[in-house]
DOGUGU-378011 format. One record per residue (C-alpha): residue in one letter; x, y, z. Coordinates in steps of 0.02 Angstrom, whole numbers, plus 50000, padded with zeros to 5 digits. Layout:
! residues N
AXYZ ...
This chain:
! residues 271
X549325334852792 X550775323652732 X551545310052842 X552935316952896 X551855330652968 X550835319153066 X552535313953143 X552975330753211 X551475334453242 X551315319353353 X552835324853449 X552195342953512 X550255334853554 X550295318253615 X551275303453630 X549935292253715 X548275289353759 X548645292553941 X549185310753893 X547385313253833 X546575306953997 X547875319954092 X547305332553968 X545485330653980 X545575326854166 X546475343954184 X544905351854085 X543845343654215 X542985331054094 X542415317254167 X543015299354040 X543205282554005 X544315279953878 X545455265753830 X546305255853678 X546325237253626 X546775229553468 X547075247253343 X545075253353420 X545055268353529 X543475265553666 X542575278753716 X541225275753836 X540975291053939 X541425310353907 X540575322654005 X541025341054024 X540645350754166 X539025361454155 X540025378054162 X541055373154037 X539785365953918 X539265376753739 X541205383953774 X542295373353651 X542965362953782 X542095347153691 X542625352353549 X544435353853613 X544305337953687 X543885327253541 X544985336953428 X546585330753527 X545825311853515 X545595312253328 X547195320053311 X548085305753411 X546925291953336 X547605297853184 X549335299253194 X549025279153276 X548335272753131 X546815268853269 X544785268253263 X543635276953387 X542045267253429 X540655272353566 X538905274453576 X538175292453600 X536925292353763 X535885304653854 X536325294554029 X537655308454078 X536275324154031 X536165330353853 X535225323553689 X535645309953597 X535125317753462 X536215332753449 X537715320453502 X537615309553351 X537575327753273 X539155331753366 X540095317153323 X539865316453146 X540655332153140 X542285322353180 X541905310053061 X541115297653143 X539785287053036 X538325273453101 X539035258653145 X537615248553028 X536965243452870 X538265235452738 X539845243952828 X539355237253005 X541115233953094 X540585217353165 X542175220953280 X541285230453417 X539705234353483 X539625252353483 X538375261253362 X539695274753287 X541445272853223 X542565283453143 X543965278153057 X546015283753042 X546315296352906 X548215292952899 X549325289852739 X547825289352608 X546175300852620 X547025316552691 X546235332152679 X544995337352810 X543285330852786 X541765336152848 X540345332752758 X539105342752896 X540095360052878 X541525357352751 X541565368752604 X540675361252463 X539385349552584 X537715344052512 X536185335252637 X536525318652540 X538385319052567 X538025321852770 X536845303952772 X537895294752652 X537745278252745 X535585279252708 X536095284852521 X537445278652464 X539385270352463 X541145278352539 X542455275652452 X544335279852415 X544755284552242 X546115293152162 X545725312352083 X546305308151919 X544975293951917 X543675302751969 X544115317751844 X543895305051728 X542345299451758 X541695316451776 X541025328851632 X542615338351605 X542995354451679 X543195368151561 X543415382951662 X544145378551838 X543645396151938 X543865390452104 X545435380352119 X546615392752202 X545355395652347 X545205379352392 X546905375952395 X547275390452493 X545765386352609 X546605368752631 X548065375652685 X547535383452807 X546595367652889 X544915369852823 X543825357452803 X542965348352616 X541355340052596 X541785323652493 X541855325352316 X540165312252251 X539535304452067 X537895301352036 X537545282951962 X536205277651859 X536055255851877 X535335245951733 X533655239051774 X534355221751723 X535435222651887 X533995220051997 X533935202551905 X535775200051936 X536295201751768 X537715210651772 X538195212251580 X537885232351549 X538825243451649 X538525255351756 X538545275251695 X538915291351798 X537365303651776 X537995317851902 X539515324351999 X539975339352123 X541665340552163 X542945344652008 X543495360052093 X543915352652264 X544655335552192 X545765348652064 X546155355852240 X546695342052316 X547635334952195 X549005349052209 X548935349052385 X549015329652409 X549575323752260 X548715306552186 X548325297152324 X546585289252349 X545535302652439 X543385299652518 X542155301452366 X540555297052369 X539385286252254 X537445288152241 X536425275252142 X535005284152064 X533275279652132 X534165266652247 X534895269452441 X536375258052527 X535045244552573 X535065240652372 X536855242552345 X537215221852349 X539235214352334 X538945211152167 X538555229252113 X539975236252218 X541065221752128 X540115228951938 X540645247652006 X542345242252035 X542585233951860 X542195252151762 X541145263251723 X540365275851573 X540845291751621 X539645305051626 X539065308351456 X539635291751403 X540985299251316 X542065283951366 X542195266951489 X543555270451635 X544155250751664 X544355248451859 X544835244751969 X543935260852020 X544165262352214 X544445252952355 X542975253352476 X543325260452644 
């Protein structure tokens, strides 16, 4: 969706937060719900039972994202089972809408709550999903155990990539983009030297693995250039290894896959 889309858009939903509380009080939800300093708080959503397993949830948070987009805005809360429900399937729920753990290396020491989710407006905007999005994989769903987000342009990560001979799926993405659908992020696979685990950083880094040509081909006539969510895996590591110094090596280039060639960075900017 381009910007100018978010505008209109923004005219027919919502104009303010305190259209969403009418809206979801007119649903019957009960909420607490409130901004300060570009973060959306959410503290309490509940549905009424004979509503429940109906969509209206769904609804609901749809029209949130939507306006916490076209803000520029965060969401932060904290999934509980105080109001009936499991936690469990909540934290399920919620990720569906793109909401990560708050923890680990991207911890937003700016709130409290243990999920955020943040805007997808101007940069990184086609619809991801990385539960139910076409092209998900389990590792791309529990990213922040296994690896990095990131933003990075398609033509970078094309480049770093084994190329793409025969591109057989292009035209259905873009038409299933187009007609909202949803992506899982495009991810490389990255093999570290042993020598970084003695912070010597003078060997680089090489790209092992990919999924994702197809979709990033995709969304680069759609969108156009601009940086878009990919997703980097160290081999035989998760994000509790991944130190400022290798993010920092990353960033500074890469072999591609095959070493064919070094792509000079700066590779991404880390979201």
């Amino acid at each position: 969706m381009k910007s100018h889309e978010f505008i209109t858009e923004r005219k027919i939903i919502n104009e303010s937060i305190e259209e969403i509380e009418d809206q979801w009080s007119s649903m019957g939800i009960e909420h607490s719900l409130y901004e300060r300093n570009g973060t959306i708080y959410l503290s309490q959503i509940v549905v009424p039972k004979s509503d429940r397993k109906q969509g209206t949830g769904t609804k609901a948070m749809k029209a949130l994202v939507n306006y916490a987009d076209q803000t520029g805005q965060k969401i932060a809360l904290s999934p509980s089972s105080d109001f009936g429900g499991s936690k469990t399937k909540l934290v399920k729920f919620y990720k569906r809408f793109g909401f990560v753990p708050n923890k680990g290396r991207n911890k937003d020491f700016t709130t409290m709550e243990t999920m955020i989710r943040y805007p997808k407006t101007g940069i990184n905007e086609y619809n991801v999903d990385n539960q139910n999005g076409l092209g998900k994989v389990p590792n791309n769903a529990e990213v922040d155990y296994f690896g990095l987000r990131v933003l990075m342009k398609p033509s970078v990560f094309l480049k770093l990539a084994a190329p793409l001979e025969s591109p057989i799926s292009v035209d259905h993405i873009v038409d299933h983009m187009k007609k909202g659908g949803a992506l899982g992020s495009p991810f490389l696979n990255i093999n570290v030297p042993e020598e970084w685990d003695n912070n010597d950083f003078e060997k680089p880094a090489i790209v092992t693995g990919h999924e994702g040509r197809n979709r990033m081909l995709a969304i680069r006539r759609v969108e156009g250039d601009d940086p878009v969510e990919v997703h980097l895996f160290p081999r035989y590591k998760r994000n509790r290894h991944i130190t400022d110094e290798w993010i920092k090596s990353w960033n500074n280039g890469l072999w591609n896959e095959g070493e064919r060639s070094f792509i000079s960075g700066p590779i991404f900017k880390k979201m």
